[in-house]
C-alpha positions as CSV (number, residue, x, y, z in Angstrom):
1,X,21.0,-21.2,-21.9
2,X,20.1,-17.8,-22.5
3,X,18.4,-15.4,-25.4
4,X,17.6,-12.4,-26.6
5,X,13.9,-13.1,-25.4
6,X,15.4,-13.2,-21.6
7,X,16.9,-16.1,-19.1
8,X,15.9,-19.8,-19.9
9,X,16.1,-22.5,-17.4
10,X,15.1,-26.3,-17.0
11,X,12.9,-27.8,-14.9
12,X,11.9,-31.4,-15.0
13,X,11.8,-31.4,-18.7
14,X,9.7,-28.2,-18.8
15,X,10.9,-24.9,-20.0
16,X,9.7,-21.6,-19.1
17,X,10.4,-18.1,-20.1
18,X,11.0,-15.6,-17.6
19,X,10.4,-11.9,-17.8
20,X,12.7,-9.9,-19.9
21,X,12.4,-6.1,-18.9
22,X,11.8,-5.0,-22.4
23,X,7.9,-5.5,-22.9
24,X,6.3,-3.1,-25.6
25,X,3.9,-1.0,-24.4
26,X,1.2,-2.6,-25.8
27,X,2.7,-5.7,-24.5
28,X,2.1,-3.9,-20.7
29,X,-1.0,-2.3,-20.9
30,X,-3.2,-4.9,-22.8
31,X,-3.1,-8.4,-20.4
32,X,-5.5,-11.0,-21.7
33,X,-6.2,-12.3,-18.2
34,X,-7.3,-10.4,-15.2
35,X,-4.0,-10.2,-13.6
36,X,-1.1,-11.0,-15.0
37,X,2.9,-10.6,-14.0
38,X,6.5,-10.2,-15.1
39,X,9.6,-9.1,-13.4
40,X,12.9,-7.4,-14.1
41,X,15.8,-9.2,-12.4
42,X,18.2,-5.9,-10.9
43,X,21.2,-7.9,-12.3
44,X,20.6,-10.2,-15.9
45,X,23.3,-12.4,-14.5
46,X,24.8,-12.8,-10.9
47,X,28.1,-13.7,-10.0
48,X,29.3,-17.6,-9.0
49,X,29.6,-17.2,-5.0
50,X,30.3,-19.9,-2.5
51,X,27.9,-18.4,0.3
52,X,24.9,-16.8,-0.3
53,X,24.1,-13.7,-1.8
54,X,21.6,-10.7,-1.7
55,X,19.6,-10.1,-4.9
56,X,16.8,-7.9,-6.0
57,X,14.4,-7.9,-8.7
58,X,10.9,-6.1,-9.6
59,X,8.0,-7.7,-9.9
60,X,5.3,-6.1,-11.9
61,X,1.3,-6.7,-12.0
62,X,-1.0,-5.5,-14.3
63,X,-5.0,-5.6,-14.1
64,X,-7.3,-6.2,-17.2
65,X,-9.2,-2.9,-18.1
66,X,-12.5,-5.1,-18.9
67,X,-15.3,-6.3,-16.7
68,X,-16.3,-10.1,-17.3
69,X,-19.7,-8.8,-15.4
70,X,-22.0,-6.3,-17.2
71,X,-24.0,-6.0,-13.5
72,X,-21.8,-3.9,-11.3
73,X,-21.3,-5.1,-8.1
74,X,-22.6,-2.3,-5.2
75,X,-19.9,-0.6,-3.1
76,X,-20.5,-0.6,0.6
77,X,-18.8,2.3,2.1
78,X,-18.4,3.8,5.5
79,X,-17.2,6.5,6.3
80,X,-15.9,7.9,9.8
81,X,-15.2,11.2,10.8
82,X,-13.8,12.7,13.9
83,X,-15.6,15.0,15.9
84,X,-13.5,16.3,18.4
85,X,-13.8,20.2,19.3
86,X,-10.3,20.3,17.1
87,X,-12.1,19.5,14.1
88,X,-14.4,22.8,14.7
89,X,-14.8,25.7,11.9
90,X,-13.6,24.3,8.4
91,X,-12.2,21.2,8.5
92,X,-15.7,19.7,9.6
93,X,-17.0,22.1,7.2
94,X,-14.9,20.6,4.3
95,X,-15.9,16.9,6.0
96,X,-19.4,17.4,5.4
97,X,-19.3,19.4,2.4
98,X,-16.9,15.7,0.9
99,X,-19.7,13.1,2.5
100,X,-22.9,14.7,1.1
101,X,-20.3,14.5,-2.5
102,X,-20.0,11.0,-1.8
103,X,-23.7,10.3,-1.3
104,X,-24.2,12.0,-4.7
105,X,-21.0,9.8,-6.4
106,X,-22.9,6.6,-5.0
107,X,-25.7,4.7,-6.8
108,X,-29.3,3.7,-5.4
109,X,-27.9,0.4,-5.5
110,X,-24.7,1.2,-2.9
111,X,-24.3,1.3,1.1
112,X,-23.6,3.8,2.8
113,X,-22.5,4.7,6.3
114,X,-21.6,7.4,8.5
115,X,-19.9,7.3,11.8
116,X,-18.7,9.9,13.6
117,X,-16.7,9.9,16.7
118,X,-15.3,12.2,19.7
119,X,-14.8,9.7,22.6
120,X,-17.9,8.0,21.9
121,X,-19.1,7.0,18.3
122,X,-22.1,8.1,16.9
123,X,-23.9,6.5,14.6
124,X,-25.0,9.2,12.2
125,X,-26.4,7.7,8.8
126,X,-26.6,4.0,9.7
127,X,-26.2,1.1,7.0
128,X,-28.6,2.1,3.9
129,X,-29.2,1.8,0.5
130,X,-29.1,5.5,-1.2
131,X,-32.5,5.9,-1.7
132,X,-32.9,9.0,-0.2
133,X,-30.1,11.4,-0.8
134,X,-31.8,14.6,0.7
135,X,-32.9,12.5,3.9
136,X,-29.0,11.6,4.3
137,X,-27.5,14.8,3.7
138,X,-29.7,16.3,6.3
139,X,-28.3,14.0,8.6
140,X,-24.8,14.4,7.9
141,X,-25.2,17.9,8.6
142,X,-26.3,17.7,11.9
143,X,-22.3,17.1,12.9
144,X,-21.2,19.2,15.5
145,X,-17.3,19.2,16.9
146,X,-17.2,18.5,20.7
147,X,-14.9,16.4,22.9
148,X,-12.0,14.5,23.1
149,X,-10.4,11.9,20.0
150,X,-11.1,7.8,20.2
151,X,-10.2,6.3,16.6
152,X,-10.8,2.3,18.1
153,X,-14.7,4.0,19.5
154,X,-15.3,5.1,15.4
155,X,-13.9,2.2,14.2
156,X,-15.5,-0.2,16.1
157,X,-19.0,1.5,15.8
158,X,-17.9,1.4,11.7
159,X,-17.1,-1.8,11.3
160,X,-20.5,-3.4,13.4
161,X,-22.5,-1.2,11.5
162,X,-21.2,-2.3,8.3
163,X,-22.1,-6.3,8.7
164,X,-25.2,-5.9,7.3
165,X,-24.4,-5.5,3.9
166,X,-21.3,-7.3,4.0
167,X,-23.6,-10.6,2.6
168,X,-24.7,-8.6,-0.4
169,X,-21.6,-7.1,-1.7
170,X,-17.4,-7.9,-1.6
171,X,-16.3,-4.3,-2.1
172,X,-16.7,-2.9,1.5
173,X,-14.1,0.5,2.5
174,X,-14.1,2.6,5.4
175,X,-12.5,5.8,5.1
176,X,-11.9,7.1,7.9
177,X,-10.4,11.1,8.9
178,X,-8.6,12.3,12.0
179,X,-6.9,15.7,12.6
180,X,-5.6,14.1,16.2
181,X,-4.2,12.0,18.7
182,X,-6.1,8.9,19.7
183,X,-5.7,8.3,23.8
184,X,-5.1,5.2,25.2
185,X,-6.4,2.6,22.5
186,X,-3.5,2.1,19.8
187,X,-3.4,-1.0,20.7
188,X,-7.5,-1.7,20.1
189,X,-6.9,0.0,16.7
190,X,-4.6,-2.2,15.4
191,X,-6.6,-5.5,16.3
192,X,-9.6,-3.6,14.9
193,X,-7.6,-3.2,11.6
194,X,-7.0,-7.4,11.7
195,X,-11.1,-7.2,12.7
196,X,-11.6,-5.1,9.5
197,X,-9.0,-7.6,7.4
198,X,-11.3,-10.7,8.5
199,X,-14.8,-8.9,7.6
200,X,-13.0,-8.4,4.3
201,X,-13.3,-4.1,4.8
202,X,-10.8,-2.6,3.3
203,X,-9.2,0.7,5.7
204,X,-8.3,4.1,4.1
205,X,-7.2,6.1,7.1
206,X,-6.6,10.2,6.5
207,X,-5.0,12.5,8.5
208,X,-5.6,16.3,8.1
209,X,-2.9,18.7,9.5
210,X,-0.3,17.3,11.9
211,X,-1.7,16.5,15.3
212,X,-2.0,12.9,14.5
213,X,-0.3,9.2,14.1
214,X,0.8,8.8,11.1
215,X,3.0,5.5,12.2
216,X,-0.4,4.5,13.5
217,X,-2.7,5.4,11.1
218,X,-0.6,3.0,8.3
219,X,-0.5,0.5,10.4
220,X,-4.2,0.4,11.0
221,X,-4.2,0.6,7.1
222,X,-1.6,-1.9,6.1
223,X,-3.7,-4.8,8.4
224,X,-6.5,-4.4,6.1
225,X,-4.6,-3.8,2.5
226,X,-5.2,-0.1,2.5
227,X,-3.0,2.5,2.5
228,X,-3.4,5.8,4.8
229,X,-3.4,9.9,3.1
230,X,-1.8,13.1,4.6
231,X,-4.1,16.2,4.1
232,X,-2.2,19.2,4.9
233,X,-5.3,21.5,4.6
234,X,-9.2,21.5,4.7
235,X,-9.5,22.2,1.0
236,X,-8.1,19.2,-0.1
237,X,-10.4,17.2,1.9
238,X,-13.4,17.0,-1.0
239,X,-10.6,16.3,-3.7
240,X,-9.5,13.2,-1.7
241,X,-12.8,11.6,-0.9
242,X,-13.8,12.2,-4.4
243,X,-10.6,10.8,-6.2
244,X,-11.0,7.7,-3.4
245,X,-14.4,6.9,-4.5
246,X,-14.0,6.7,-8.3
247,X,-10.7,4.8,-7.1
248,X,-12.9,2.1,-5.1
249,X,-15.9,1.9,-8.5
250,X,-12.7,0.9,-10.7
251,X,-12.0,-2.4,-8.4
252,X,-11.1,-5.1,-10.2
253,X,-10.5,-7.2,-7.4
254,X,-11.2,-6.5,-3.5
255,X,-8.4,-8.8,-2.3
256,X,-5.4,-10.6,-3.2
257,X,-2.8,-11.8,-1.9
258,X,0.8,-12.7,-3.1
259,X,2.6,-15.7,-2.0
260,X,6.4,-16.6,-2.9
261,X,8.1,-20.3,-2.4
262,X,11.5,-19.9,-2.5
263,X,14.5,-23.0,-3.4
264,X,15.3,-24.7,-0.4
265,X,18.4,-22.6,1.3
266,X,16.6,-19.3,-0.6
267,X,14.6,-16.8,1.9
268,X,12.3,-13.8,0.9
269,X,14.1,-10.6,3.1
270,X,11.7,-7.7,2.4
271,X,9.3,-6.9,-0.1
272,X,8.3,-3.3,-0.9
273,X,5.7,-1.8,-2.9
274,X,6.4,0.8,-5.1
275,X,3.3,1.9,-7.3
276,X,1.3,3.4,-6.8
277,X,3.9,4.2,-3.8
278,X,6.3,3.3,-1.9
279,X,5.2,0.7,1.8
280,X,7.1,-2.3,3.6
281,X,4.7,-5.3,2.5
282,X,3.8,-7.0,5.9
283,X,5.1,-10.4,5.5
284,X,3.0,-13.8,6.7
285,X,5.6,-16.7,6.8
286,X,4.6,-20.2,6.7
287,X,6.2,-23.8,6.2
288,X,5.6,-26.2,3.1
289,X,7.2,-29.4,2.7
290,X,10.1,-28.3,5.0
291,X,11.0,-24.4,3.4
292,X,9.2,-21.2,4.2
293,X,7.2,-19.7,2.1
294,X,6.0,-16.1,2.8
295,X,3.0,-14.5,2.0
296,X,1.6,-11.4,1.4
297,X,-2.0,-8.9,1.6
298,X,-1.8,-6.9,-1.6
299,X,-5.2,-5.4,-0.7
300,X,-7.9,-4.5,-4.0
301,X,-6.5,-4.0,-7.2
302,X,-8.1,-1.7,-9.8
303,X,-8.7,-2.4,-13.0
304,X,-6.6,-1.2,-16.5
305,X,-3.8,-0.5,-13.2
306,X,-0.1,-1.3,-13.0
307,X,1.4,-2.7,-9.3
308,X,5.0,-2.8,-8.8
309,X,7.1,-4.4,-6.2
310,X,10.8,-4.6,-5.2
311,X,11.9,-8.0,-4.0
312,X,14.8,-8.6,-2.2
313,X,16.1,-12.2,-1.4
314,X,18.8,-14.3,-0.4
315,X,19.6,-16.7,-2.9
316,X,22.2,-20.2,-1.9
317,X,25.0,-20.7,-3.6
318,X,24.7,-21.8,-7.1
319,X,27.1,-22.5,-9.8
320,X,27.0,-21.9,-13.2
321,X,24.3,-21.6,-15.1
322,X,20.5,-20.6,-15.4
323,X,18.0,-22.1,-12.3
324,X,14.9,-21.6,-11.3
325,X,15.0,-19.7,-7.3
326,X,11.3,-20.1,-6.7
327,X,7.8,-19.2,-7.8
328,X,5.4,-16.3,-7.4
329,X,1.8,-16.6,-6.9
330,X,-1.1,-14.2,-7.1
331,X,-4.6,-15.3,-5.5
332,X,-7.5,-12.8,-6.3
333,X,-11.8,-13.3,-6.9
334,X,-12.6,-11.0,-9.8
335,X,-15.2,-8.5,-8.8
336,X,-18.5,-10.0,-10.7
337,X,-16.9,-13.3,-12.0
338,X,-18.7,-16.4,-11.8
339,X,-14.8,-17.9,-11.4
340,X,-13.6,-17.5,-7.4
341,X,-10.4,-17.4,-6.0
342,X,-8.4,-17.7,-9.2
343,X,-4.8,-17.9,-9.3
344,X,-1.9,-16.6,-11.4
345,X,1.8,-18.2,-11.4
346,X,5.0,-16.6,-12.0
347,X,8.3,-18.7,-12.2
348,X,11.4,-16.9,-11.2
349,X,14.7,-17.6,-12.4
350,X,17.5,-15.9,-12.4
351,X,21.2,-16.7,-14.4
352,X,24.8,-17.4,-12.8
353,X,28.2,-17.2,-14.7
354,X,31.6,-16.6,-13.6
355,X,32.2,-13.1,-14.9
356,X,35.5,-12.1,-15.6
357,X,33.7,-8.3,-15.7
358,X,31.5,-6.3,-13.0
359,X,27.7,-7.1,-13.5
360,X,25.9,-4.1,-15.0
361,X,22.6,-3.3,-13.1
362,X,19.6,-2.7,-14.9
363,X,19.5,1.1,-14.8
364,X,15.5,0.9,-13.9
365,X,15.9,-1.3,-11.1
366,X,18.8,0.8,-9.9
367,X,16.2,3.4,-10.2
368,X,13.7,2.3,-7.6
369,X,16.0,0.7,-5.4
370,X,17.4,4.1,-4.7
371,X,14.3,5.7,-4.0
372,X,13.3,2.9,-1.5
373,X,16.8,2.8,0.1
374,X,15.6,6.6,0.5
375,X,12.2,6.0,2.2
376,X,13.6,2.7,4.1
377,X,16.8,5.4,5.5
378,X,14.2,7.7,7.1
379,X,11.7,5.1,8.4
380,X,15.0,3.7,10.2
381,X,15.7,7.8,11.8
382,X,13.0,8.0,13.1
383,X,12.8,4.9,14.8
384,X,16.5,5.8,15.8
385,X,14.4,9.1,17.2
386,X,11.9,7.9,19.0
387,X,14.0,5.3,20.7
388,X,16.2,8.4,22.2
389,X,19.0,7.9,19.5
390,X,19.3,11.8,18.4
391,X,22.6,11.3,17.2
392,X,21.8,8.0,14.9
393,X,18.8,9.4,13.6
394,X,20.1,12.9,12.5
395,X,23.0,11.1,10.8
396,X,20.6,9.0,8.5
397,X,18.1,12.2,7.7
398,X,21.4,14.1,6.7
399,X,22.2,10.7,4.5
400,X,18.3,10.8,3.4
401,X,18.5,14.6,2.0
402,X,21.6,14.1,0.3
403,X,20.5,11.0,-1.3
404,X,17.0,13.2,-2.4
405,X,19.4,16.2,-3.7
406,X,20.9,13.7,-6.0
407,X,17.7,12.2,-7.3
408,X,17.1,16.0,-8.2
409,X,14.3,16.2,-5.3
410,X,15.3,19.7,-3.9
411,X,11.9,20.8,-2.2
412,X,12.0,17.3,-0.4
413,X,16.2,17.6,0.5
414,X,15.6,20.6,1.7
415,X,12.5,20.0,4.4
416,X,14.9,16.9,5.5
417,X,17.5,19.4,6.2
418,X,15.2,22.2,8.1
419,X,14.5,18.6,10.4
420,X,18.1,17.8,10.8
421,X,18.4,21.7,12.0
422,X,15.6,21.1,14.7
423,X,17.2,17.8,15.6
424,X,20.8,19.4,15.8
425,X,19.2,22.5,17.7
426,X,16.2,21.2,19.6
427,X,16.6,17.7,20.0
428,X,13.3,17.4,18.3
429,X,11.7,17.4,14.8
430,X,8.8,19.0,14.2
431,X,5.3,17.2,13.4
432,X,4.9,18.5,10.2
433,X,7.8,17.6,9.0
434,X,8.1,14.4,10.3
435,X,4.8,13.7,8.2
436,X,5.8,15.8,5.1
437,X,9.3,13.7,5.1
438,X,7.4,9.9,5.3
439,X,4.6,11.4,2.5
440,X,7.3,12.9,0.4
441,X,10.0,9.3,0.2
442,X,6.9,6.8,-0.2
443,X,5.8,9.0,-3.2
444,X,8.9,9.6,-4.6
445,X,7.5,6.7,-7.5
446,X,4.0,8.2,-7.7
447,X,5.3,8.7,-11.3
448,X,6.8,5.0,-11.8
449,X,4.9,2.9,-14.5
């Protein structure tokens, strides 16, 4: 059956509700629990097919704004900071003008850490309680730039010196800041990003100009539930750190994770985030009771915050009527709660008729599917690009800025166009824009709430 309060469906003798796309915004911004969910189905009903079909829907999470523990829980936070003689004049300026800001944001109670790395790390402030601000700063400014760039040496060094406060507290970040390439040890940074994941740390990785990884750099992030930052100049460097840290006091919760068990004959295809921007979701399949359910690291989650997510699935073929496709599933510890690993459940359901008229998409699904199709378009040229595709990948960027002109995004069309140029001309793209193309599509729903 269906009603005006959204899609119905039966299942053994229960009935559930499913999200209807029309919450008030008191509704949204006012959950009861600490997380709670809803989802907006792209299509309110979807054709009778005899094979499978694609179907998308989004999936939204929203954080309590109230703390079920008056005694705030310390942050442990490490920061590590390149070195190298390219980080010389005022971008290590600008680094050590943000770290002795975040020793002053941070609390006698906190952690802090500061390692700094060329190709060796150095262990600059080590593991402390910020008792003595003045004692630290004076340390931070010893800095110098010198040498050559090894992210896995900082990262390493980071995360051992981190452990010893890792008993006392569950909100533990490293940010980290490059301006350049690391040599030799990709590979090393990536398993220290799974390290970091296991130690529950949290990685924030920033790059500053555009002599640097930025495929890297996420995926060093991603491992851990973090997200990476492009700084395009040394003055935005104290900003960042600053708007990081009151980010990281507002944590509701310092990991989740979000698990979906589909029908049997349904699959999960790809999930995307899309607020607070847009990232592929790194997907962890496993088997239960014969069908394969897939999960997924959300990372922290902030409180009084909204999380949105595109899902994309293949459903089996169904006939008419209103079923159930599978259930979503939110595991998160609240941040001072006496409760551990709680759990919230979403049912998903979605309706089937035999229209005798084209199905009208919900216009904001349509929306954000079109912005992700955007960032997913150039994430595919420039893997066209670096596998020595020219032609495949110039194609898709001249697909990508055309797409971006008509989302009205004309500063963002146009760098995609001054790249298809170079492509067309040079047979290359240039860093920047490489970086200023990936930044630009995955915010392109910075805005979306």
């Amino acid at each position: 059956m269906y009603d005006d309060n959204g899609p119905l469906f039966q299942d053994n003798d229960e009935q559930y509700t499913l999200g209807s796309g029309q919450e008030t915004e008191e509704d949204v911004f006012q959950p009861e629990e600490p997380v709670t969910m809803d989802f907006v189905p792209a299509f309110q009903v979807l054709p009778v097919l005899a094979e499978a079909q694609l179907a998308y829907f989004l999936l939204m999470l929203r954080t309590a704004t109230h703390t079920r523990d008056n005694n705030r829980i310390p942050l442990n936070v490490c920061l590590i900071v390149d070195q190298s003689s390219s980080m010389r004049g005022d971008k290590l300026l600008a680094v050590k003008n943000a770290a002795r800001q975040v020793v002053d944001q941070l609390t006698v109670t906190d952690y802090f850490t500061l390692i700094s790395f060329n190709d060796r790390p150095t262990t600059v402030v080590s593991c402390q309680r910020v008792s003595s601000r003045e004692s630290i700063k004076s340390l931070i400014d010893s800095i110098d730039g010198r040498g050559g760039t090894e992210i896995a040496q900082g990262l390493y060094a980071g995360i051992q010196e981190m452990r010893s406060a890792l008993t006392t507290t569950n909100l533990n970040y490293i940010l980290l800041l490059t301006d350049g390439q690391t040599y030799g040890d990709a590979d090393r940074c990536v398993q220290l990003g799974e390290e970091a994941a296991r130690r529950k740390i949290v990685v924030y990785p920033m790059g500053i100009g555009t002599d640097w990884n930025e495929d890297l750099l996420e995926t060093v992030a991603a491992k851990s539930g973090g997200s990476s930052e492009y700084i395009t100049s040394p003055d935005q460097i104290v900003r960042i750190f600053m708007q990081k840290i009151n980010q990281l006091r507002g944590t509701l919760t310092s990991a989740s994770s979000l698990q979906f068990n589909p029908i049997p004959g349904g699959k999960l295809r790809q999930v995307h985030r899309v607020s607070p921007n847009i990232a592929e979701l790194e997907t962890m399949p496993n088997l239960q009771n014969g069908t394969e359910c897939v999960e997924m690291n959300l990372g922290p989650l902030g409180r009084g915050s909204e999380y949105s997510l595109l899902m994309e699935i293949v459903l089996p073929p169904c006939t008419s009527g209103t079923y159930r496709i599978g259930e979503l599933s939110v595991s998160f510890s609240e941040v001072g709660a006496s409760r551990a690993n709680q759990v919230a459940v979403l049912p998903i359901g979605f309706s089937f008729a035999n229209s005798i008229r084209p199905p009208q998409i919900n216009p904001e699904v349509k929306h954000i599917i079109e912005k992700v199709a955007a960032f997913k378009l150039q994430a595919k040229a420039w893997q066209d690009i670096a596998s020595g595709d020219i032609a495949s990948g110039t194609k898709r960027l001249a697909t990508v800025s055309t797409r971006l002109l008509n989302m009205g995004e004309i500063d963002l069309a146009s760098a995609v166009m001054d790249e298809v140029t170079n492509l067309k001309q040079r047979g290359s793209a240039s860093a920047e824009g490489k970086k200023r193309i990936k930044y630009g599509t995955r915010g392109l729903t910075s805005d979306f709430s």
